[in-house]
C-alpha positions as CSV (number, residue, x, y, z in Angstrom):
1,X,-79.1,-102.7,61.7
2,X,-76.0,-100.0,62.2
3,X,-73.8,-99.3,59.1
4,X,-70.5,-97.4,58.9
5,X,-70.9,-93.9,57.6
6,X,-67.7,-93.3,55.3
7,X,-66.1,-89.7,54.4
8,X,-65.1,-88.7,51.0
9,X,-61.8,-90.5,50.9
10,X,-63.3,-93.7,52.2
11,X,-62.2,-94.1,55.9
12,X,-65.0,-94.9,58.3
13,X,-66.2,-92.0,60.6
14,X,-68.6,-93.2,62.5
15,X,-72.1,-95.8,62.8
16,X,-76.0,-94.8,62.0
17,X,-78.8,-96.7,62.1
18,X,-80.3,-98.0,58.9
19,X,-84.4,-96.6,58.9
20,X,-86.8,-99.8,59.0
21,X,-87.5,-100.0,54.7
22,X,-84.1,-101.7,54.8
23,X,-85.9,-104.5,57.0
24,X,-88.4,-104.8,54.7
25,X,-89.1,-108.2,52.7
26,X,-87.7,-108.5,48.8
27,X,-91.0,-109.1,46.8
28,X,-89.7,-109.2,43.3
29,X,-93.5,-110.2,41.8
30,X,-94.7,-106.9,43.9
31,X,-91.2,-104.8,42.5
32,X,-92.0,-105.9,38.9
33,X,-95.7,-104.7,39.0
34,X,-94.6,-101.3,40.2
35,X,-91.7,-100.5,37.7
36,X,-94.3,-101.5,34.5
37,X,-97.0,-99.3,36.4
38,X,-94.3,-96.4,36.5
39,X,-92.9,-97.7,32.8
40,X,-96.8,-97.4,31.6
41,X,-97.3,-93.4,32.5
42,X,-94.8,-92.7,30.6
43,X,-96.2,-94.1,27.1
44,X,-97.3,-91.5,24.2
45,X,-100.8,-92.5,23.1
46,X,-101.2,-92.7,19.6
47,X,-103.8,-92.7,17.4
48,X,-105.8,-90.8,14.2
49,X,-108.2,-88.4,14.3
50,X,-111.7,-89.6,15.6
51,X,-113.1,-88.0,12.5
52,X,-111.0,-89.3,9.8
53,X,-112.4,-90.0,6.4
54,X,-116.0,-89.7,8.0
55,X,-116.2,-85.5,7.0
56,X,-117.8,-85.9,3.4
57,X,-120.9,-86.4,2.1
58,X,-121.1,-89.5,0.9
59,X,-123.9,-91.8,2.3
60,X,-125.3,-95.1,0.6
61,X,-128.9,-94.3,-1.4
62,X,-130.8,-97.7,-2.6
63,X,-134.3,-97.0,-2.4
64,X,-135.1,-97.2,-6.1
65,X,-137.8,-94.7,-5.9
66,X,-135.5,-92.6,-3.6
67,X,-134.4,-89.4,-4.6
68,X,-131.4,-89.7,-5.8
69,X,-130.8,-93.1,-6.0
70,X,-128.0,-95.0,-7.3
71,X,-129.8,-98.8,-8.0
72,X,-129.9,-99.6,-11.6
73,X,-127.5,-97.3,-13.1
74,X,-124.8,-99.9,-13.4
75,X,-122.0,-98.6,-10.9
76,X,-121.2,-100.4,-7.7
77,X,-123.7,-99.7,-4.6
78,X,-121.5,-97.6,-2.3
79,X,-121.8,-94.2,-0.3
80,X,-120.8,-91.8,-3.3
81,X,-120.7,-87.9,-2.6
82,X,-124.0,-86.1,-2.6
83,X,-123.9,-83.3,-5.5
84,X,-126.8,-80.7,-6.5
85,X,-130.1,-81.9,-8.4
86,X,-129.2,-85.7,-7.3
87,X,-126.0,-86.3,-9.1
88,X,-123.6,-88.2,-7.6
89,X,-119.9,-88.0,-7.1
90,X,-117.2,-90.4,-5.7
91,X,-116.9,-93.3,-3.8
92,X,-115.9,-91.8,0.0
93,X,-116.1,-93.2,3.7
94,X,-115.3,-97.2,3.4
95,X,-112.0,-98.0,3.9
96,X,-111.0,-99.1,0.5
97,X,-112.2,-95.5,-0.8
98,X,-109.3,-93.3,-2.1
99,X,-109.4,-91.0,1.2
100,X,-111.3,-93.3,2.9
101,X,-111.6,-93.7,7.3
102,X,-108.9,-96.7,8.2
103,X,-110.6,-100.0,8.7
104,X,-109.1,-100.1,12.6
105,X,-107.1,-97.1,13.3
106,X,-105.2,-97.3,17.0
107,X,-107.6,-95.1,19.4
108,X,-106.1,-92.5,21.3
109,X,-109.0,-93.7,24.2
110,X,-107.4,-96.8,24.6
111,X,-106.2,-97.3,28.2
112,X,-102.3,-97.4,28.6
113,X,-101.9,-96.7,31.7
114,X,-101.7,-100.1,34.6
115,X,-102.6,-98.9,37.5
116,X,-101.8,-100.0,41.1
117,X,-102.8,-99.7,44.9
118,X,-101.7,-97.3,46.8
119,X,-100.4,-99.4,49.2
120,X,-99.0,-102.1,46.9
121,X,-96.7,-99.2,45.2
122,X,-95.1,-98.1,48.9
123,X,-94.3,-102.2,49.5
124,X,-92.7,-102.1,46.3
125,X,-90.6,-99.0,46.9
126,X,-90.1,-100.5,50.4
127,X,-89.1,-103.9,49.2
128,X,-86.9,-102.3,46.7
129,X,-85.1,-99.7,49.0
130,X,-84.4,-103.1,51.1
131,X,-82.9,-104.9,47.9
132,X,-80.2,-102.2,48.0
133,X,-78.8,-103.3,51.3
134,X,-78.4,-107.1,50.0
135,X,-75.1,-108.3,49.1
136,X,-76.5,-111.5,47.2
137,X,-78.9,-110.0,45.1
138,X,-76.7,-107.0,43.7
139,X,-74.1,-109.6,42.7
140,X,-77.0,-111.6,41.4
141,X,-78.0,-108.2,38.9
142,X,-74.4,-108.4,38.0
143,X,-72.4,-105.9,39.4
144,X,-69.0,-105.9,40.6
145,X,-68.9,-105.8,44.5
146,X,-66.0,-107.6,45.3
147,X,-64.3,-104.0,46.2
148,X,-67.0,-101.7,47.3
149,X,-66.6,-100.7,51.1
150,X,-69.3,-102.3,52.6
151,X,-72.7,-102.8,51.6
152,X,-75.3,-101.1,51.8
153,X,-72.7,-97.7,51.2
154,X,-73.2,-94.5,53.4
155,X,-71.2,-91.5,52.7
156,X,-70.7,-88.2,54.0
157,X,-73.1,-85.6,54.0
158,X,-70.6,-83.1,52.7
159,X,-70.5,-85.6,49.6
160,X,-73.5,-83.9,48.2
161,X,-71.5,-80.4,48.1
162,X,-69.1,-81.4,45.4
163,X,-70.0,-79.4,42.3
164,X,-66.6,-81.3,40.1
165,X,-67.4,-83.9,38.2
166,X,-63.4,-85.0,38.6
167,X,-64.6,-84.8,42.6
168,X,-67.5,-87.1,42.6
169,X,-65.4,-89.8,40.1
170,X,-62.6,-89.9,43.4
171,X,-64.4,-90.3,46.1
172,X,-66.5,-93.3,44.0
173,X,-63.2,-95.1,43.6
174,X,-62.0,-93.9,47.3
175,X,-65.5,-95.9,48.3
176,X,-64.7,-98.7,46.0
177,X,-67.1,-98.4,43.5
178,X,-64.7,-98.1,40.3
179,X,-64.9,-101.6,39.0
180,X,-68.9,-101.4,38.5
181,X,-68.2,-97.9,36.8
182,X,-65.6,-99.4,34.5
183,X,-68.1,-102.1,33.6
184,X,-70.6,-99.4,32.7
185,X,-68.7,-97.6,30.3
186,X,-67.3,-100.8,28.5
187,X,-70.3,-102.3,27.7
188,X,-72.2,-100.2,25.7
189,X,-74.0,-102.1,23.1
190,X,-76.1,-101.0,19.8
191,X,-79.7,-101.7,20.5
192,X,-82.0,-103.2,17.6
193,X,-82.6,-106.5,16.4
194,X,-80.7,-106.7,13.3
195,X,-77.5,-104.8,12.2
196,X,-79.5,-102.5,9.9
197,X,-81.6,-101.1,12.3
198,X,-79.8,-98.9,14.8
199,X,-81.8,-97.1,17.8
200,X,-79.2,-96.1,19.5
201,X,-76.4,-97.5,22.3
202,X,-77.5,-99.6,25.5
203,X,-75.5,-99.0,28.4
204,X,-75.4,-100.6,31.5
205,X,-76.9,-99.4,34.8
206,X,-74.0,-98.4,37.2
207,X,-74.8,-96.6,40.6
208,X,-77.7,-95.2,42.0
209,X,-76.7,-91.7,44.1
210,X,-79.6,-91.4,46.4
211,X,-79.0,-88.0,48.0
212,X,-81.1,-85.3,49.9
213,X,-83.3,-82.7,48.1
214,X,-81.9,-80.3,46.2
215,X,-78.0,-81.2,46.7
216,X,-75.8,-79.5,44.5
217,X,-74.4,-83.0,43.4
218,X,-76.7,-83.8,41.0
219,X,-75.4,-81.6,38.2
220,X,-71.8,-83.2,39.0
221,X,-72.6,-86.8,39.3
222,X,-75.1,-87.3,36.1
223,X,-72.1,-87.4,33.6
224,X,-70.9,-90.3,34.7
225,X,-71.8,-93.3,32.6
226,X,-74.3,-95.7,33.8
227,X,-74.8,-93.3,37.3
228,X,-78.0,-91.9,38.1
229,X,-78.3,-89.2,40.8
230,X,-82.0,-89.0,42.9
231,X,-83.0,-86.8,45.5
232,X,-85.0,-88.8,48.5
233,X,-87.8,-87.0,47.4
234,X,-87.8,-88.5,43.8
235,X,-86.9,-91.7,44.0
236,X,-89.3,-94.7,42.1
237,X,-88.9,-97.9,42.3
238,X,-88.0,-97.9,38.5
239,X,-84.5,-96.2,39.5
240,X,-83.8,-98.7,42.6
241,X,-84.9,-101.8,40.3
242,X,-84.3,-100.8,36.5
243,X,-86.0,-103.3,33.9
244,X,-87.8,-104.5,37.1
245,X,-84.9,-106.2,38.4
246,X,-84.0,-105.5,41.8
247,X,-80.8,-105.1,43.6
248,X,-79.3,-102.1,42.2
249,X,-75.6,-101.0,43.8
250,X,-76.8,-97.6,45.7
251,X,-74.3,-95.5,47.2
252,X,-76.6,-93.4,50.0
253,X,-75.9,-89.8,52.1
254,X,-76.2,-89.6,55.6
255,X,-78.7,-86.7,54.7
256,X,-80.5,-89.1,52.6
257,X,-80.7,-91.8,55.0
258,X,-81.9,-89.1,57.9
259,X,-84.7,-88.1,55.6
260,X,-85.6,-91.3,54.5
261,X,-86.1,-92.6,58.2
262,X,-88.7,-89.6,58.7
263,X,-91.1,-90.7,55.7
């Protein structure tokens, strides 16, 4: 499939030929298992120190003859602190001890991480590169197409030169993309459940600037609300399908395209 290549003030210069991920088929199952794979690596284990409460002295003694002992004195039967010449001290080690190990304490052992195949994770960044190029299913995700240039979006390789933030924001509207960018930074929302708990704002996701490594672009374009900027390199299926749903408006390089046909 051949798409028009567009220049910085949105006239078409000439056609290229799209590489073969954008044939690929849209697996959304396959898309959704890879973005909470990638969503997984990125949790922070928690948990309390394996040794917690456990570094005392304090061990249970009931023989009766034992040395030691703690039967018949009229206290409750529980590991107590080991002093000198058999004396006792206090209650340690069970939970309901003052300083006492938690009853089930989080493990930082515990496996966080859901992995996937190999191959499973290249369909999914295949299927989701794919999803860019579909007219349908970016409406679908919500954003606002009815003015972008054509879909999927090329642009100029001299694009990723601009080092302007003011230059990046002109040729996105010269390409049509100003609507979805307006959406972007109107709805920003407070996240939380209730009123009285603020974690911060929600914004929506915007456009994804897929560019060659190491463009100068990236520093210029990041400001904008709701746009991300990723070099070919870099990208994840996260950033093409964010909150595992695919479809994300994706404004592309020539550069990028070129490289991406070579992997």
């Amino acid at each position: 499939m051949k798409v028009n290549v567009y220049s910085i003030e949105g006239n078409p210069l000439e056609q290229i030929e799209l590489p073969r991920q954008f044939d690929e088929e849209v697996r959304e199952e396959v898309i959704r298992r890879a973005v909470l794979s990638e969503q997984s690596r990125k949790y922070q284990p928690k948990g309390s120190f394996i040794r917690a409460g456990l570094q005392t002295t304090a061990e249970y003694r009931g023989r009766k003859e034992g040395y030691g002992s703690i039967k018949n004195k009229g206290i409750s039967r529980l590991p107590r602190e080991k002093f000198p010449k058999g004396r006792f001290g206090k209650v340690k080690r069970v939970p309901f001890a003052v300083k006492g190990r938690r009853a089930h304490p989080p493990r930082v052992e515990e496996v966080l991480v859901e992995k996937i195949n190999k191959k499973e994770f290249e369909k999914a960044l295949r299927s989701a590169i794919a999803a860019t190029g579909r007219k349908e299913i970016i409406a679908a995700r919500g954003h606002v197409v009815g003015t972008v240039k054509e879909i999927p979006l090329v642009v100029e390789s001299k694009f990723e030169e601009f080092e302007k933030t003011k230059n990046v924001l002109a040729c996105l509207r010269a390409l049509g993309l100003e609507a979805d960018l307006s959406r972007a930074q109107r709805k920003k929302r407070i996240s939380g459940v209730r009123e009285r708990r603020r974690g911060g704002t929600v914004r929506p996701k915007s456009v994804l600037i897929v560019v060659g490594d190491g463009s100068k672009v990236v520093k210029a374009a990041r400001n904008l609300a709701g746009v991300d900027v990723k070099g070919v390199g870099e990208l994840d299926v996260t950033s093409l399908a964010p909150g595992t749903h695919a479809g994300r408006l994706t404004l592309w390089s020539k550069r990028a395209i070129e490289e991406l046909a070579k992997m």
